[in-house]
C-alpha positions as CSV (number, residue, x, y, z in Angstrom):
1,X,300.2,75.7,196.7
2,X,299.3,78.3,194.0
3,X,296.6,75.2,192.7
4,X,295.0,75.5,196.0
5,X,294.7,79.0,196.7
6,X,292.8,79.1,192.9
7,X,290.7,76.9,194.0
8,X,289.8,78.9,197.4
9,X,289.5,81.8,195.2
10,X,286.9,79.9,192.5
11,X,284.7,79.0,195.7
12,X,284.2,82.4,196.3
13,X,284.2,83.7,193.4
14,X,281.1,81.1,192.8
15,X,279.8,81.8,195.8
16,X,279.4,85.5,195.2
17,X,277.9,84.9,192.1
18,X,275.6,82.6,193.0
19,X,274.7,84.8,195.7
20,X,274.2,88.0,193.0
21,X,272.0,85.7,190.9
22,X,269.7,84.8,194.1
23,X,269.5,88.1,195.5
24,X,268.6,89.4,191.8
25,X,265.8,86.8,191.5
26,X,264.7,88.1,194.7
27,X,264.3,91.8,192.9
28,X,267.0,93.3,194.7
29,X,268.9,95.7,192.9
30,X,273.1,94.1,193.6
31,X,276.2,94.5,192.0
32,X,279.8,93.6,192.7
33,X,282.4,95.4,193.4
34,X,285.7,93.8,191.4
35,X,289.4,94.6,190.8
36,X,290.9,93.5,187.3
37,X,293.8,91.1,188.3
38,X,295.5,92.1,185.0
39,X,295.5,95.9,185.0
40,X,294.1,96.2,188.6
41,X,291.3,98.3,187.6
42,X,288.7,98.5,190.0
43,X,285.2,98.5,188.8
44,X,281.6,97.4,189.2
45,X,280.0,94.0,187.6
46,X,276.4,92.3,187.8
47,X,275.5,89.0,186.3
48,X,273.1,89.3,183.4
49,X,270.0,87.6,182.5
50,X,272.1,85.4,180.3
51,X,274.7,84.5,182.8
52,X,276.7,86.2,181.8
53,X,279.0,89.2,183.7
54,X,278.6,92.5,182.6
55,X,281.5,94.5,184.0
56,X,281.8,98.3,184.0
57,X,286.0,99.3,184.9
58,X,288.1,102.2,183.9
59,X,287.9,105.0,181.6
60,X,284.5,106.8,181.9
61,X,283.6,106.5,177.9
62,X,283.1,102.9,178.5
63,X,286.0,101.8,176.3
64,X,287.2,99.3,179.0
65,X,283.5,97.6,179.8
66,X,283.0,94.4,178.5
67,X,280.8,91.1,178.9
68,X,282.2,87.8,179.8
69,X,281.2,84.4,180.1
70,X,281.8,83.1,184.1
71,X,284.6,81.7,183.3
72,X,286.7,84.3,181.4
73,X,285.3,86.4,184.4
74,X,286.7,84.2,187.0
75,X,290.0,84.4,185.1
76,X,290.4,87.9,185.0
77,X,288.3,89.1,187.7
78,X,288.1,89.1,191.5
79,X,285.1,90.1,193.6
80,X,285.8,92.1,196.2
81,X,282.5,92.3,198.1
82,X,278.5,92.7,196.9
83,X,276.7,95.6,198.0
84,X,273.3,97.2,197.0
85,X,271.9,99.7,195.5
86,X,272.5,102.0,198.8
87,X,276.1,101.0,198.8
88,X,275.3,98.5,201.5
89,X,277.4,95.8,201.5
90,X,276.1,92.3,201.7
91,X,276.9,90.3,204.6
92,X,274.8,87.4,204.1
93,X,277.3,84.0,205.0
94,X,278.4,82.4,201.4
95,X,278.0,78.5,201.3
């Protein structure tokens, strides 16, 4: 059961992303609001030019930010919701 529910959760996780990336291209300004899994750290993330996730979490001397490939991300990372530069979140319906 555990198997499936990753799975659920790497659809989504995918499907923010890929919704980040298009809504980027589009010019708009987007970043995701996560929650580490291992210290359960809430933060901020975007997905940068390289595809890569750039995630800002914890202490405010940037000590805990780091940069991860998708994958690591997925591992250690959930997305909680998108939301703009307003603090609007996205509601757009995820593929």
């Amino acid at each position: 059961m555990g198997k499936n529910n990753s799975n659920i959760n790497n659809r989504s996780i995918n499907s923010y992303i890929k919704l980040a990336k298009k809504l980027e291209e589009e010019g708009k300004d987007v970043t995701m609001e996560v929650k580490n899994k291992n210290t359960k750290l809430y933060g901020v993330a975007s997905v940068t030019p390289n595809n890569k996730i750039a995630v800002w979490e914890g202490r405010d001397d940037g000590k805990d930010d780091a940069i991860y490939n998708i994958e690591e991300f997925k591992e250690n990372y959930e997305i909680l919701k998108l939301i703009n530069e307003y603090d609007e979140e996205y509601e757009e319906e995820f593929e």
